[in-house]
C-alpha positions in Angstrom: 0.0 0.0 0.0 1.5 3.1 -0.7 1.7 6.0 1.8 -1.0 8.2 -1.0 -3.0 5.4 -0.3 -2.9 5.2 3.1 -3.7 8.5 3.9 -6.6 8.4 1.6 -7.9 4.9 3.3 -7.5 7.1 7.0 -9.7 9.7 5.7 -12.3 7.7 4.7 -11.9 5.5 8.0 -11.0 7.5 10.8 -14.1 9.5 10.9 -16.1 6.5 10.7 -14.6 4.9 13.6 -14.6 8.3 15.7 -18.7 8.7 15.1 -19.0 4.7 16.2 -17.3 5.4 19.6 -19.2 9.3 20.3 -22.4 7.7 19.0 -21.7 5.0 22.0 -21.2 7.7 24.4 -23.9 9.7 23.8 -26.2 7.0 23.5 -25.2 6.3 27.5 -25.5 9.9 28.2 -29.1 10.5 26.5 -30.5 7.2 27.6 -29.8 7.7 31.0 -32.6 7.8 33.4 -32.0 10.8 35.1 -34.1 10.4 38.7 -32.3 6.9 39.2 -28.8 8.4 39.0 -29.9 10.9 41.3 -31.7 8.1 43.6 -28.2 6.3 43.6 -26.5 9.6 44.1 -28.6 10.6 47.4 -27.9 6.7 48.9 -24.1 7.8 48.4 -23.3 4.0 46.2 -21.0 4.7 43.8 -21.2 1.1 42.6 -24.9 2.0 42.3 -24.6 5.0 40.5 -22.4 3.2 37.8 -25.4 0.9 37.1 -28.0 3.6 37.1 -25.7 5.5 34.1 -26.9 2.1 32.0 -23.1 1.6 30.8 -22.5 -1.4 28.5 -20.7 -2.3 26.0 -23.3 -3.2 23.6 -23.1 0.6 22.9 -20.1 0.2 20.9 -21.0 -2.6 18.4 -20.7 0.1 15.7 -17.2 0.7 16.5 -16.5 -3.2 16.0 -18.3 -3.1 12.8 -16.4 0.3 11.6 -12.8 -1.3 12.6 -14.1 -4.3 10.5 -14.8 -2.2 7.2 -11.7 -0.7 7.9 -9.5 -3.8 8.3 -11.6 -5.1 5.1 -10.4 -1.6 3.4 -6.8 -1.9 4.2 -6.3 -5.2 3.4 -8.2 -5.3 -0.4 -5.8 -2.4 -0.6 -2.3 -4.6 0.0 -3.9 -7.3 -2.2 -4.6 -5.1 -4.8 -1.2 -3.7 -5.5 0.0 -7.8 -5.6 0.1 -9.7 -8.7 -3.6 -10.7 -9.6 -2.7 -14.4 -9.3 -1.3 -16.9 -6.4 0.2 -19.7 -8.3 0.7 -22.6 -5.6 3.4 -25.1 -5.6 1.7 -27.1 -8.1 1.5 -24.7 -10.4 -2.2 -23.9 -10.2 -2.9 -20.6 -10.8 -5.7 -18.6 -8.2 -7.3 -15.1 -7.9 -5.3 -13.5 -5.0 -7.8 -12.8 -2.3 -8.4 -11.1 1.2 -10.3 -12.9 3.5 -11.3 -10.4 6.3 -13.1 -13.4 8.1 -9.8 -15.4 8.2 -9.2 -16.6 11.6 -6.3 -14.4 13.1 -7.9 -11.2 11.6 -11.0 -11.9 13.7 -8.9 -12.7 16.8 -7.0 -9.2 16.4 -10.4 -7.4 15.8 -11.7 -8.8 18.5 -8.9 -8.2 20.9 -8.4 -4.6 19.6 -11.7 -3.7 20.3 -12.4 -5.3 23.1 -9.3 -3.5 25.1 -10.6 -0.2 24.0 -14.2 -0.9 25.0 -12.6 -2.2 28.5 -10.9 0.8 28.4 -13.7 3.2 27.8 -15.3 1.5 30.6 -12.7 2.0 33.3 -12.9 5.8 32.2 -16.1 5.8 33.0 -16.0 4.6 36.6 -13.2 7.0 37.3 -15.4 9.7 35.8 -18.6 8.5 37.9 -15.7 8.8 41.3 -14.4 11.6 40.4 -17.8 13.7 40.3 -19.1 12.0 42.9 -15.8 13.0 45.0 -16.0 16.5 43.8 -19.9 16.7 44.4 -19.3 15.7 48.0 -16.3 18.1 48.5 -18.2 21.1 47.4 -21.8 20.2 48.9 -23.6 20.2 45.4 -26.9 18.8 45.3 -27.3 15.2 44.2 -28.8 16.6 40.7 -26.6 18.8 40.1 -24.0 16.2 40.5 -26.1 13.8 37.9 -26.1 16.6 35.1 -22.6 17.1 35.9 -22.1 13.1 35.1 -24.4 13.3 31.8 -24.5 16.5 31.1 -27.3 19.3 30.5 -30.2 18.9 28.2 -30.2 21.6 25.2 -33.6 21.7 24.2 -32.9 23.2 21.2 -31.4 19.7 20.3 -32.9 17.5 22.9 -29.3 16.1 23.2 -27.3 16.3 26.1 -24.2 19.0 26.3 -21.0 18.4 29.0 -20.7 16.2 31.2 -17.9 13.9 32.5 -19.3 10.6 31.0 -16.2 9.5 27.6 -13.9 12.0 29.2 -10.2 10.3 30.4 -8.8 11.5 34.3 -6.7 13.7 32.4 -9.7 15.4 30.8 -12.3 15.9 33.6 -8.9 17.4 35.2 -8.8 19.9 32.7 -12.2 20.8 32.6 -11.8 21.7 36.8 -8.9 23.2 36.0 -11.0 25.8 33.7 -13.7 25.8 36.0 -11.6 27.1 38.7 -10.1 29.7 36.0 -13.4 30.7 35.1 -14.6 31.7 38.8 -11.6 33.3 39.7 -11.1 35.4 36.6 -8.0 34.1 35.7 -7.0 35.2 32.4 -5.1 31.7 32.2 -8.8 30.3 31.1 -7.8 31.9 27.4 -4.4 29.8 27.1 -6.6 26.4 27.2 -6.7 24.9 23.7 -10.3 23.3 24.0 -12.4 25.9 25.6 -15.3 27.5 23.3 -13.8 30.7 21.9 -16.6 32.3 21.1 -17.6 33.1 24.9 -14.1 34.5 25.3 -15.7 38.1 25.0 -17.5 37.6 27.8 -15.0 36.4 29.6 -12.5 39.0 29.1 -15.3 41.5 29.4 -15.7 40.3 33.4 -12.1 40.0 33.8 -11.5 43.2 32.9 -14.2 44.8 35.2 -13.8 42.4 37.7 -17.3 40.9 37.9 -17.9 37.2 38.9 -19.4 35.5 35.8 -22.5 34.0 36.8 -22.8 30.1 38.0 -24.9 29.6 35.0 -22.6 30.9 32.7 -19.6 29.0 34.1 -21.5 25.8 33.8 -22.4 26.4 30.2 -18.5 27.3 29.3 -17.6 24.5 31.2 -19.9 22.2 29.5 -18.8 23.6 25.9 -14.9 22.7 27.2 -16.1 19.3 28.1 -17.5 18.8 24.8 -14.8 19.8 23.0 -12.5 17.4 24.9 -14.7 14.7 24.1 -14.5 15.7 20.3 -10.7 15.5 20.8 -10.5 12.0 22.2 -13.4 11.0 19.9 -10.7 12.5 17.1 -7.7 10.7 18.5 -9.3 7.6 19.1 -10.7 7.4 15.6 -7.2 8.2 13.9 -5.4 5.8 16.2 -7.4 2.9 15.9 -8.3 3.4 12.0 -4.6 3.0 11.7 -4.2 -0.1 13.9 -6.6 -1.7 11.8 -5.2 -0.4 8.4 -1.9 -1.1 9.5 -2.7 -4.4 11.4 -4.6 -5.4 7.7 -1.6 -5.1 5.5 0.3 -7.6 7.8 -2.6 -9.9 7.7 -3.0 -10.0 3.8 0.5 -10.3 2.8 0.7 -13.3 5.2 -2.4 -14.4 3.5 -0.9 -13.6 0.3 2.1 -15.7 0.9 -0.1 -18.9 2.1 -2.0 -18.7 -0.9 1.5 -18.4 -3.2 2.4 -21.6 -1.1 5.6 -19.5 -0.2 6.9 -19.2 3.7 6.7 -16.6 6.0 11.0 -16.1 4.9 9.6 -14.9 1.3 8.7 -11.4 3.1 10.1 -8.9 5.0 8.8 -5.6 5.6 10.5 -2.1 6.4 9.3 0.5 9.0 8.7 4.6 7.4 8.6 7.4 10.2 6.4 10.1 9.1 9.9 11.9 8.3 9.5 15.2 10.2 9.9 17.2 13.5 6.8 15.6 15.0 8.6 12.2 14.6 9.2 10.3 18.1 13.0 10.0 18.6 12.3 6.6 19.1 10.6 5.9 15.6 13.2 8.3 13.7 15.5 5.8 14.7 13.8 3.0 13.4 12.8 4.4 9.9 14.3 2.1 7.5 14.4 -1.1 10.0 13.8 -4.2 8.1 13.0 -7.3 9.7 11.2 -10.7 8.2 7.0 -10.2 8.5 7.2 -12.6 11.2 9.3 -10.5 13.3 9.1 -7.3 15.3 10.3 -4.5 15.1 12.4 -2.8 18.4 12.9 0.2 19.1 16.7 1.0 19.9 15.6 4.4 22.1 13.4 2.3 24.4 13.1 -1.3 23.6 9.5 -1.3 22.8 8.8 -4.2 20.5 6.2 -4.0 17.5 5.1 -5.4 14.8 3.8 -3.1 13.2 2.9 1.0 14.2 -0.1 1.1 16.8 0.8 -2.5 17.7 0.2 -3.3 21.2 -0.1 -6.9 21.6 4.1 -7.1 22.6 3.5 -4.7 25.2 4.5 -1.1 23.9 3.4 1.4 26.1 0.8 4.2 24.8 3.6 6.7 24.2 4.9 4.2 21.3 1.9 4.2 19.8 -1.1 7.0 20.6 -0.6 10.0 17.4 1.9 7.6 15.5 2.0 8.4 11.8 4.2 6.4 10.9 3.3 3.1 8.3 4.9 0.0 6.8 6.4 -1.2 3.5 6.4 -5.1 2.3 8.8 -6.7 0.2 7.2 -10.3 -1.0 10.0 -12.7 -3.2 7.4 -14.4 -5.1 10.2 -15.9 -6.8 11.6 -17.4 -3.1 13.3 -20.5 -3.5 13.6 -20.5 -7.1 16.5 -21.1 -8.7 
């Protein structure tokens, strides 16, 4: 596949698998059934409270099915750019084909998502502590503490708006962090990437005269911020994982090329490509240009991390090795291995 390619199949992906895991969210959030969060809230069960929220991860079958069309996409794609036939070791000559349903494409698509989902549901409980914790600390009332779990109705759109429900530790730190900013005035609210610009004249405007902004107001700028970080995982969730998948495909299909050329697993090799640029890790700028055989992984010389591919986790690299990674693979299939 080549890197033009690539980037094209990541356009058409990445958004796809983005709306499949923000459509899960906001199905929890506008499903849930406000008076019973509040009920569970009031007996002070946090256990309770998660169940009242409705999480499962039935919500997220559309992701599974997106990461599947885009495994599908990434590895016609490989297959494509191959030589139309497989000719076995009898001679017999075969359309080359993907098979998406193949058994070790299913077990990584299953795996994949399934540690995301898991992940995504972890998230939440720390989100449902973390409010409750804050609720308590600051003597909020148990429905104010719901809405500030699921977020506020907009009735213009009958959806929900804020709340802490998607939103990682880091995140729902953040979004105190601008509360706090916002009720003491402190100009440091505007240096915050994902707050909602458009309010900042009336935030300057009560900075500058030194007049509390109303608890109303906060909330809503507060809830716009949380919003927007949830866009921002949804947006780094959807490129990261459309790329596993794409990247995870091509290994897949050129192993299921070579099985169908009756040729071994030696007949292959493939060669790691950083991204070539600033934004490069140190430890992928030293790998670009690593060959190994398909079979093998690659290893980072900076930090050891082992892969087989970029976004690989199933060696054990770390999230830093693999969250925003742009960079891709080249194959190099012999299909005239072992001739002589």
């Amino acid at each position: 596949m080549t890197e033009k390619q690539l980037k094209e199949l990541l356009e058409k992906f990445a958004p796809v698998v983005r709306e499949a895991i923000l459509a899960g969210l906001r199905e929890i959030r506008d499903d849930a059934v406000l008076s019973e969060i509040i009920r569970m809230i009031e007996r002070g069960d946090e256990q309770a409270v998660l169940r009242a929220l409705g999480y499962n991860p039935a919500v997220f079958s559309g992701y599974y099915v997106a990461m599947l069309q885009t495994f599908e996409g990434g590895g016609l794609a490989l297959i494509a750019g191959l030589p139309k036939y497989a000719t076995d070791r009898d001679g017999v000559k075969t359309v080359m084909r993907f098979n998406v349903r193949d058994r070790a494409a299913e077990d990584w698509l299953r795996e994949r998502s399934s540690g995301l989902v898991s992940e995504i549901g972890e998230d939440i409980r720390q989100a449902v502590r973390a409010t409750l914790q804050r609720g308590q600390r600051e003597g909020r009332n148990p429905r104010n503490v719901a809405l500030d779990l699921v977020g506020r109705v907009n009735r213009e759109t009958g959806r929900r708006e804020g709340g802490t429900v998607g939103l990682t530790a880091g995140q729902i730190q953040w979004a105190e962090s601008a509360r706090q900013k916002l009720l003491t005035l402190d100009s440091g609210y505007f240096d915050m990437g994902l707050r909602d610009k458009r309010f900042d004249n009336i935030v300057r405007k009560a900075i500058e005269s030194d007049r509390p902004l109303s608890p109303d107001v906060v909330q809503k700028l507060v809830g716009r911020y949380e919003d927007n970080a949830l866009k921002h995982r949804g947006e780094m969730i959807g490129r990261t994982e459309a790329l596993a998948a794409l990247n995870r495909s091509e290994y897949e299909a050129t192993r299921q090329a070579l099985a169908q050329s009756d040729l071994p697993l030696a007949a292959a090799h493939k060669i790691w490509d950083s991204a070539g640029d600033s934004r490069v890790r140190d430890s992928h700028r030293e790998m670009d240009g690593q060959r190994v055989a398909i079979d093998e992984p690659f290893v980072s010389p900076v930090t050891g991390a082992r892969m087989m591919h970029p976004h690989d986790m199933s060696l054990g690299a770390p999230p830093a090795e693999t969250i925003a990674c742009r960079c891709r693979i080249r194959y190099d299939i012999d299909f005239g291995y072992g001739v002589e």
